[in-house]
C-alpha positions as CSV (number, residue, x, y, z in Angstrom):
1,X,0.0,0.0,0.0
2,X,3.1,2.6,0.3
3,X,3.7,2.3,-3.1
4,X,0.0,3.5,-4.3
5,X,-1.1,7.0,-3.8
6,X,-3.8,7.4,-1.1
7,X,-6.9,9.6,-1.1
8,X,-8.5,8.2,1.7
9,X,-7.1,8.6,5.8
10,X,-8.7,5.3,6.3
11,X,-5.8,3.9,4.1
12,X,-3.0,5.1,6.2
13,X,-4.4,3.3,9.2
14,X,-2.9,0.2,8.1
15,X,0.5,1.5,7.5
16,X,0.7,3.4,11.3
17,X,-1.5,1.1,13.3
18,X,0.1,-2.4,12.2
19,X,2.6,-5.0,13.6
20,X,5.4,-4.1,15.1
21,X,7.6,-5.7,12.3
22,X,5.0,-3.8,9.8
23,X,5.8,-0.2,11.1
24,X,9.6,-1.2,11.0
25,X,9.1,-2.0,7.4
26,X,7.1,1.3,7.1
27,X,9.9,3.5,9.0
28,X,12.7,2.0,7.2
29,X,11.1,3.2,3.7
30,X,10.4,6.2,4.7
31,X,13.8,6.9,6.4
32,X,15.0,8.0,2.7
33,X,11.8,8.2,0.5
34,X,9.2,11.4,1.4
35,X,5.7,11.4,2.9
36,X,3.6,14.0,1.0
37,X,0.1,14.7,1.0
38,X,-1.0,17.3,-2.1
39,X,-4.6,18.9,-0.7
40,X,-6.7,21.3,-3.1
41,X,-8.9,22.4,-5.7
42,X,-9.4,21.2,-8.8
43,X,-6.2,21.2,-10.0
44,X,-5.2,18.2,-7.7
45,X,-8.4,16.8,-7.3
46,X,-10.3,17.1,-10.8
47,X,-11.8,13.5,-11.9
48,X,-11.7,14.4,-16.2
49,X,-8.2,13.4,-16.2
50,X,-4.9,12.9,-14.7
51,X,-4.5,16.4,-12.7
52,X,-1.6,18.3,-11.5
53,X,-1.3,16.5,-8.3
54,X,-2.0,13.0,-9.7
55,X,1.1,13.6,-12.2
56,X,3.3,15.1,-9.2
57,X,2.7,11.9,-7.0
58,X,3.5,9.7,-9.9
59,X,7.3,11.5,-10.6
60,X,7.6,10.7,-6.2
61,X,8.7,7.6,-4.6
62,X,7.5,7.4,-1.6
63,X,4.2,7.4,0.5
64,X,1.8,9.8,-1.5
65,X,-2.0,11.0,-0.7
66,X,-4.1,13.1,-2.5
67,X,-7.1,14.8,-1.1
68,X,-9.8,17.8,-1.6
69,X,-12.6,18.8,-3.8
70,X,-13.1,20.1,-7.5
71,X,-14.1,23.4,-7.1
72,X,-13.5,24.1,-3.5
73,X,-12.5,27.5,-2.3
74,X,-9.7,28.2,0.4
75,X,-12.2,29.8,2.4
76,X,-13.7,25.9,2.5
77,X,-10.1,23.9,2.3
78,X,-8.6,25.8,5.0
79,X,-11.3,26.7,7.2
80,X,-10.2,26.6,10.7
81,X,-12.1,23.2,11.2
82,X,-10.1,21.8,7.9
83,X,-7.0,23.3,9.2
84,X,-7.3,21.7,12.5
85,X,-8.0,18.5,11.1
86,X,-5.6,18.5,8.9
87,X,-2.7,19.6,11.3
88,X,-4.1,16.6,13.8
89,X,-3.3,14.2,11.2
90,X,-0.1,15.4,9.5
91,X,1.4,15.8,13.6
92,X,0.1,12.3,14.3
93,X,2.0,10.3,11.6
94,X,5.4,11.3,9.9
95,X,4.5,13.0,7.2
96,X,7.3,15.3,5.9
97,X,5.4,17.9,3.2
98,X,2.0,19.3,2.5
99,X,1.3,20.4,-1.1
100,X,-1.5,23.2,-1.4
101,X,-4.0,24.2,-4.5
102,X,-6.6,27.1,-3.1
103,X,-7.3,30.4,-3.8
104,X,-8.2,30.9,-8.0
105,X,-11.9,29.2,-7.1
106,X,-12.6,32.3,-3.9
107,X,-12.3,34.5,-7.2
108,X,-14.4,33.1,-9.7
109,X,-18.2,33.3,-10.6
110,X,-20.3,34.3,-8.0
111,X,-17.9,35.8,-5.6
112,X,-16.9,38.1,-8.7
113,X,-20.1,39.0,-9.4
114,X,-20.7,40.0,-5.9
115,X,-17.7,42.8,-6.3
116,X,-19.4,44.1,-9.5
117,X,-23.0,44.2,-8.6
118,X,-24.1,46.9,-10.3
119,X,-22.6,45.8,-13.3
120,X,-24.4,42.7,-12.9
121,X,-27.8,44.8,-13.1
122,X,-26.2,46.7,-15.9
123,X,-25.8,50.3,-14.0
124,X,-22.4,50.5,-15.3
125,X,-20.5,51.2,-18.1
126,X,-18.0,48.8,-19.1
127,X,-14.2,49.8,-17.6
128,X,-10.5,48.6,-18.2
129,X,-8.9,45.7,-16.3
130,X,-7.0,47.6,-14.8
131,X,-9.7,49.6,-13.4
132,X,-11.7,46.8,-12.7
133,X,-8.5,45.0,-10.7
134,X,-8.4,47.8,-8.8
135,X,-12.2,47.2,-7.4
136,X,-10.5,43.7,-6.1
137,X,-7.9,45.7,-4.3
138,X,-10.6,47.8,-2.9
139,X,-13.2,44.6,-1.8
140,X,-10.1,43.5,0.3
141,X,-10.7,40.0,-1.6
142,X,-7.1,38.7,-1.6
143,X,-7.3,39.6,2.1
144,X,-9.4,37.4,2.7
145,X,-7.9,34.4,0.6
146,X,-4.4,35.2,2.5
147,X,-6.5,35.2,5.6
148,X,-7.1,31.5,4.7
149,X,-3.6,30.8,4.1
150,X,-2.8,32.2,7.2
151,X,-5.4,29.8,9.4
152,X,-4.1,26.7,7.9
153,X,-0.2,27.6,8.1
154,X,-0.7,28.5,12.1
155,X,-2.7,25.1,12.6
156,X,0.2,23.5,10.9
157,X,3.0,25.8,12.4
158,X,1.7,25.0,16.0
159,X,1.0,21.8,15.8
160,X,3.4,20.2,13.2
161,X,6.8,22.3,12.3
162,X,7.3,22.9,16.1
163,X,7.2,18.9,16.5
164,X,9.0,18.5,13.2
165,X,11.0,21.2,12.1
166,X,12.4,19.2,8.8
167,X,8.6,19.6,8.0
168,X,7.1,21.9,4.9
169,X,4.3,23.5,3.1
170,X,4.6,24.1,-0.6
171,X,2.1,25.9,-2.8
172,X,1.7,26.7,-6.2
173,X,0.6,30.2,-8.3
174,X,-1.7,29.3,-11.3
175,X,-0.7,29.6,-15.0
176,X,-2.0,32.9,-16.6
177,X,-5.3,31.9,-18.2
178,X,-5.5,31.3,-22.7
179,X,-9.1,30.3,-23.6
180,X,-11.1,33.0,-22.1
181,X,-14.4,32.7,-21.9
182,X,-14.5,29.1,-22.6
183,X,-16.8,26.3,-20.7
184,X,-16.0,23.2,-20.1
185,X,-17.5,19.4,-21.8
186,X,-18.6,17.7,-19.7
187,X,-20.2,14.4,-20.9
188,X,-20.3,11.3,-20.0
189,X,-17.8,9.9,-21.8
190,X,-14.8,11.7,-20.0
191,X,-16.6,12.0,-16.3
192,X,-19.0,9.3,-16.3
193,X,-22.7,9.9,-15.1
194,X,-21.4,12.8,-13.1
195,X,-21.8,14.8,-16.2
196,X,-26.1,14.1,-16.2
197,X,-25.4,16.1,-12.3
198,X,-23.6,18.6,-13.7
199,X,-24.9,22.2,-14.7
200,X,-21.6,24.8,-13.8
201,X,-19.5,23.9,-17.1
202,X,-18.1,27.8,-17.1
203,X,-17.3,30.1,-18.0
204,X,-16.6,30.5,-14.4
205,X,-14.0,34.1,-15.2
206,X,-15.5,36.0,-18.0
207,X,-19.3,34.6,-17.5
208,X,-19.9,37.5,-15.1
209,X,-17.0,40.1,-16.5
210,X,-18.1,40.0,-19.7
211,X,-20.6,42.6,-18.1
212,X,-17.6,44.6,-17.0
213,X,-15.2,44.0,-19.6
214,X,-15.1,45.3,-23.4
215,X,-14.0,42.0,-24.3
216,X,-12.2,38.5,-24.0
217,X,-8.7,40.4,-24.8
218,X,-9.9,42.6,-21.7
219,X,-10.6,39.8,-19.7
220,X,-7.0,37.9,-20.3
221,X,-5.5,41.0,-19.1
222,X,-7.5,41.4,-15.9
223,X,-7.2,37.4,-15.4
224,X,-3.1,38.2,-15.4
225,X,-3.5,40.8,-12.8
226,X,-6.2,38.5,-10.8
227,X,-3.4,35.6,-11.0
228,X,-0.3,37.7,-10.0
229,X,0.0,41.4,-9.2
230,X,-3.5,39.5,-6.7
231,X,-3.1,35.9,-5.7
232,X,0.7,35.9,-6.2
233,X,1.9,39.3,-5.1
234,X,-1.1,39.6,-2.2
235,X,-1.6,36.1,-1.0
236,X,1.3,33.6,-1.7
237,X,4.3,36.1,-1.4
238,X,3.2,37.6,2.0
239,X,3.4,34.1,3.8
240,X,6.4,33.0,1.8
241,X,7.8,35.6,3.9
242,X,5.9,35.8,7.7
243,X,6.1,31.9,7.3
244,X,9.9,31.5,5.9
245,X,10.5,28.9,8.2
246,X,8.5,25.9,6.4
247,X,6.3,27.5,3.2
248,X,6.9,28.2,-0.3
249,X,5.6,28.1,-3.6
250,X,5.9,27.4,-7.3
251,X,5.0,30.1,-9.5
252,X,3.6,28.4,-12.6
253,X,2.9,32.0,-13.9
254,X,6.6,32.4,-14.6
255,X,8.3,28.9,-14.8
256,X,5.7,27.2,-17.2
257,X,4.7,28.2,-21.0
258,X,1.2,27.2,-21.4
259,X,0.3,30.0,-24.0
260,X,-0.2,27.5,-26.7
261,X,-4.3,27.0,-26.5
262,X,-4.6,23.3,-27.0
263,X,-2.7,22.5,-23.1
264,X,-6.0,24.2,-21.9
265,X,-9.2,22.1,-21.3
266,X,-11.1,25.0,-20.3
267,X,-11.1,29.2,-19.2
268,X,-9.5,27.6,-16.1
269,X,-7.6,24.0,-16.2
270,X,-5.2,23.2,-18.4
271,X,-5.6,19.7,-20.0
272,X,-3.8,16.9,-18.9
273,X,-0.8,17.4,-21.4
274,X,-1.3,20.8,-20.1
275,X,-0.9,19.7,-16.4
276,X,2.5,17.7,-17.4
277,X,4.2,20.7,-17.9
278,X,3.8,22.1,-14.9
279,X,5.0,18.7,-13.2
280,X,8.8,19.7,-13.3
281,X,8.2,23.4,-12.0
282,X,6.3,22.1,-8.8
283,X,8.4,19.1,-8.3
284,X,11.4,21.1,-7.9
285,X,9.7,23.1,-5.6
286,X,8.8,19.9,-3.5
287,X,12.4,18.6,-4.0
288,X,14.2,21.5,-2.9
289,X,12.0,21.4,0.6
290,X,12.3,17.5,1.6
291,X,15.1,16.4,3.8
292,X,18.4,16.1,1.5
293,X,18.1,12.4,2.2
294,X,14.8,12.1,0.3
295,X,15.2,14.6,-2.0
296,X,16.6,11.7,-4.6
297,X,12.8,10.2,-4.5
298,X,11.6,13.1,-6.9
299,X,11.7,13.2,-10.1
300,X,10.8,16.1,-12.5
301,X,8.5,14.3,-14.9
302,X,7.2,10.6,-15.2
């Protein structure tokens, strides 16, 4: 079972709770191969294909768990009940790394229509990105994603690094956005009778900015600013710095080239060749935070 990637806590029982000559088999692999769990959004937990965190896990040898939810927002991922949780079970068991997706779904459909409401009842004229960036700045929403952050990094702070101090957090930026304005297909050839459930195929960006916004052109600029002078610059950098010690991220934004249309599945999720190139990128990331003894385990692609 160590050599299969996990999405259930159940699983791990069997690994920690064993025999005595079990654990020691357990121990010993792990004394130079990593334990990492990758927890998010939809980019480590979509089911359409193999996601970002499904790829990661497969370039790491070594005991791997996935969890989370498709369309989850931080505000649900790390809520201070999640973060609790969480920190419970990565302190309980020697886990040595926590990789983190959350954050692009808090700004997205509804909670962006909220910010431009009377644009939304068409009371407005239509503005610039920039202009309409600047509304963000003023609705104090990346505040409240880094609040998020910042729950979820104390729990595991307080509870895991100060048990563990080899132990880390890594996060990731998203990769500036190419089919604006695009839904999703969802049938049920690639997700199964899920798809007959279904009825938010996107767009989940430009769906309610195209009431703001002159145009899809428009809204790839403003999604660039959303993505880094906001989530990058106002949520991820801040606690790369207050929380030095044990986080970091990966900025996909500036490491990976996914301008070519056909790696995106979507306004918002690369496809799955897509995904692959942003395996090395976050991989390195995870690699340089692991114990130098482990750090042979990852590789940068499968």
């Amino acid at each position: 079972m160590v050599g299969e990637v996990l999405t259930r806590w159940e699983q791990t029982r069997p690994l920690f709770n064993g025999s005595k000559r079990h654990r020691k088999a357990v121990e010993d692999f792990l004394a130079s191969r990593p334990a990492i769990l990758w927890h998010g959004d939809s980019w480590f937990s979509t089911l359409l294909y193999r996601n970002l965190a499904v790829q990661s896990a497969g370039a790491i040898e070594g005991l791997r768990m996935i969890t989370g939810a498709p369309g989850a927002q931080a505000a649900k991922l790390f809520s201070a009940s999640a973060a609790k949780q969480i920190a419970g079970r990565l302190h309980g068991d020697p886990w040595d790394l926590i990789c983190i997706s959350a954050g692009g779904n808090d700004a997205l459909s509804d909670r962006l229509a909220a910010v431009y409401e009377p644009w939304m009842k068409g009371r407005k004229a239509k503005i610039s990105p920039e202009a309409a960036f600047e509304l963000l700045l003023q609705d104090k929403l990346f505040d409240r994603i880094r609040e998020r952050y910042v729950v979820l990094l104390d729990a595991i702070g307080d509870k895991v690094h100060k048990k563990r101090p080899h132990f880390r957090v890594v996060g990731h930026t998203y990769a500036p956005l190419h089919r604006i304005g695009v839904s999703g297909d969802l049938t049920i050839k690639n997700i199964g009778l899920l798809a007959m459930l279904k009825d938010d195929v996107g767009p989940w960006l430009y769906g309610p900015m195209k009431r703001v916004l002159e145009s899809t052109d428009a809204g790839a600029v403003f999604a660039r600013l959303l993505l880094k002078s906001g989530f990058r610059d106002q949520v991820l950098a801040p606690c790369a710095k207050d929380y030095r010690a044990f986080f970091s991220f990966a900025d996909l934004g500036t490491d990976v080239n996914l301008a070519d249309e056909a790696l995106w599945y979507d306004e918002i999720h690369p496809t799955e060749a897509g995904f692959a190139r942003c395996v090395p990128a976050l991989n390195a990331r995870i690699r340089d935070a692991l114990p130098a003894k482990k750090q042979w385990a990852v590789g940068l692609s499968q």
